[in-house]
Phi, psi and omega in degrees: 000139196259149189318317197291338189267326150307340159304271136020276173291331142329271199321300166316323159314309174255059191202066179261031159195166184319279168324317178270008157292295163316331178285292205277000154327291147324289207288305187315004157270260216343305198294337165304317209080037175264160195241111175262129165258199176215137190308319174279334150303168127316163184217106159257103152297127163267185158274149196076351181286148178254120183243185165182136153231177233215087202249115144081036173053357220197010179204151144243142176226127133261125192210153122323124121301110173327149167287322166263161183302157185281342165311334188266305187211040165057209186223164161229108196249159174237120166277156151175141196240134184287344174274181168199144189275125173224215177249155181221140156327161176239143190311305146225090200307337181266147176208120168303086180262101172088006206098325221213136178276126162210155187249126164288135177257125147259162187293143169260116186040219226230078187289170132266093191317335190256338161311354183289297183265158190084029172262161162280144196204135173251195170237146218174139170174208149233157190227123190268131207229176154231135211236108172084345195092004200256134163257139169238179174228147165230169169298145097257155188211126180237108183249079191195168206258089182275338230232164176201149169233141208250165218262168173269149144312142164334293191309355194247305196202081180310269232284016177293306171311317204266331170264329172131172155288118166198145200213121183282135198292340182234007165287290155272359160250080156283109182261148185265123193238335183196191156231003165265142178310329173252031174283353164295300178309335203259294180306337176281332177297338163279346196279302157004266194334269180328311189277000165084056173203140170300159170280329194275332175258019176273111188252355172216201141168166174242166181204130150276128160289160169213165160274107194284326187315148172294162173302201161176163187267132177249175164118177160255357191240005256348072189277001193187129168284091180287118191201137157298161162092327182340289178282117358222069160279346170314306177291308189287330154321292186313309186307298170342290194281357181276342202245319153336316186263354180269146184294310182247155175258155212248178150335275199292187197237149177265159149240145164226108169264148150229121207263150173274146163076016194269324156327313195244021174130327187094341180283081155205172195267027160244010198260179142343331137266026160277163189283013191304322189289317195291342177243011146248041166270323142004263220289346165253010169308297254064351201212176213238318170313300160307338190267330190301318207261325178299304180337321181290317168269007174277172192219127165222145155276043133021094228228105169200151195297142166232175175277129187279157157297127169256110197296347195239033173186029191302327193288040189220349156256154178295131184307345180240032152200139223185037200295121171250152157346140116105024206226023160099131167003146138236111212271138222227131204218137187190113188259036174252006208088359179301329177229156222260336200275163202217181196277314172309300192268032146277286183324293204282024150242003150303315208267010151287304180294333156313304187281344191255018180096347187284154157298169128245170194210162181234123178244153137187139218275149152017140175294317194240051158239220177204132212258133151331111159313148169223202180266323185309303176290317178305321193270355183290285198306315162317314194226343178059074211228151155283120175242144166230168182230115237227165190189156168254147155317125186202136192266137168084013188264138177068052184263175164306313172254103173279139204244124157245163174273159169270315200295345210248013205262303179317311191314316194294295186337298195307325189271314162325273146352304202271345205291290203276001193246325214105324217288343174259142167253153163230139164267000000 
């Protein structure tokens, strides 16, 4: 197993919700030596300097300071968004049904839903209290298999092989947790437990199911990464290890946002169309005037998974674009707007990926289909920064279990770095 994908699998492992993405994010700067800062401060910048700050615990920004102002020699930004779609609690969720404690969920995006059941499913979130006279939120994680959501037998719903799997969202997607009435008090109690905190001083929380199995290598070569979350923590890694790992300081200032809520639109005030990129890019111009003239000069690279070729459902990709495992970035191209690159900022993560040694590959879906949403056209329009919008190929997306190549996480790394260096000049 090669580092970046040890990594990786590290990452993932501690990112069963948006928020604990952003957790162990954090620390992986710190260790770096980046320095977190705050929205509510002042910000005195050096050149060179290593930052980060934290918007709404489930969004991030990291950045480098340019040896020149950014007003002078722009930005080189990285997108990439901390969700992955799955179920969320319903606010209020238990019902003694049938014998059995089970908590109603709603669907989070666009899962594949039947992948879901008969899995171990732990729990995640956060819980909010009061501390000090302070209301605070902390983490939790119940990492062990409390939660199910368990299948009808065939004989109960005969036409599934043949029709398909299908289960109504607020009928049947039902987790099962227990057969006592008070087993809801025994789970808020572990919910407690896990955040360090008495149950008696819980005054709200939220909960994501997740899966625990771990990832794992798959393959006769360990050629491809099983894992929930790839989309796209996958991506968000990466921005980590391109921005972590560069060395030198450029011209330009580096940025990596990682945005929340990009599964259900991106409109919220941790996604991508909250004003968070805009104003801190503001705020390292300085000037509202400077940020206008860095912006003229910028880049941003829009980093979320697209779809690999499926051998056993290939008429559903366009016959001239066919991004496979293991064979390199692919850049998401669209002439309805789904995705923000263009012919200009394709050529410049071509002429990234050249340097940095990478394959490239191109999508775009089908003439009589429909192209997926990203970060890319929001955060383009939002600040009117030239985007291309880039993805590793993955099999098996927004299934419980996700299928990536290992040869394509360095590559991504790799194209990142050079991205995040400077190293292509645009005029």
């Amino acid at each position: 197993m090669n580092r970046e994908i040890s990594g990786l699998i590290s990452f993932l492992e501690n990112s069963p919700t948006a928020s604990h993405c952003v957790q162990i994010s954090a620390e992986l700067l710190e260790e770096d030596g980046f320095k977190e800062i705050f929205m509510r401060d002042e910000w005195n910048l050096s050149k060179g300097g290593k930052y980060f700050v934290i918007d709404s615990a489930s969004t991030i920004a990291a950045f480098i300071t340019g040896s020149k102002p950014a007003a002078e020699a722009g930005f080189r930004i990285i997108g990439t968004h901390t969700d992955a779609p799955g179920f969320r609690l319903k606010p209020e969720p238990y019902a003694y049904t049938e014998g059995l404690s089970t908590l109603g969920v709603e669907i989070y995006g666009g899962p594949t839903v039947a992948t879901w059941f008969d899995r171990d499913l732990g729990l995640a979130g956060n819980v909010t209290f009061m501390e000090k006279e302070c209301l605070t939120t902390k983490l939790f994680r119940i990492d062990r298999p409390v939660l199910r959501f368990p299948s009808p037998a065939i004989h109960l719903n005969r036409t599934a092989n043949k029709d398909g799997f299908k289960a109504n969202a607020e009928e049947q997607l039902l987790l099962v947790f227990g057969d006592e009435e008070n087993d809801y008090d025994t789970l808020k109690e572990m919910i407690a437990e896990a955040a360090d905190i008495k149950v008696k001083d819980m005054i709200d929380f939220s909960g994501e199911v997740f899966d625990i199995q771990p990832p794992a290598l798959n393959g006769v070569k360990d050629n491809y990464l099983i894992a929930g979350g790839i989309d796209n923590q996958a991506s968000t890694h990466a921005a980590l290890a391109a921005i972590t790992e560069t060395e030198t300081t450029a011209d330009s200032t580096a940025v990596v946002f990682l945005f929340d809520n990009e599964e259900i639109g991106s409109r919220t005030v941790n996604g991508a169309a909250s004003p968070f990129m805009e104003r801190v890019l503001e705020r390292i111009s300085g000037t509202r005037d400077d940020f206008f003239r860095a912006c003229s000069r910028s880049m941003n690279v829009s980093a979320d998974c697209v779809h690999a070729i499926h051998p056993g459902w290939a008429n559903k990709h366009s016959k001239l674009s066919k991004p496979h495992l293991n064979k390199g970035p692919a850049i998401k191209m669209s002439a309805g707007g789904s995705y923000a690159s263009t012919a200009r900022t394709s050529a410049y993560f071509i002429k990234c990926a050249e340097l940095a040694g990478s394959p490239i590959q191109k999508f775009v879906s089908r003439a009589d289909g429909k192209s997926g949403g990203t970060l890319g056209p929001i955060a383009a329009t939002g600040t009117g920064i030239s985007t291309v919008d880039v993805g590793n190929p993955t099999l098996s997306m927004h299934s419980a279990r996700e299928m990536a190549g290992t040869a394509d996480h360095r590559d991504m790394i790799n194209c990142m770095k050079i991205h995040l260096e400077g190293r292509v000049r645009i005029s």
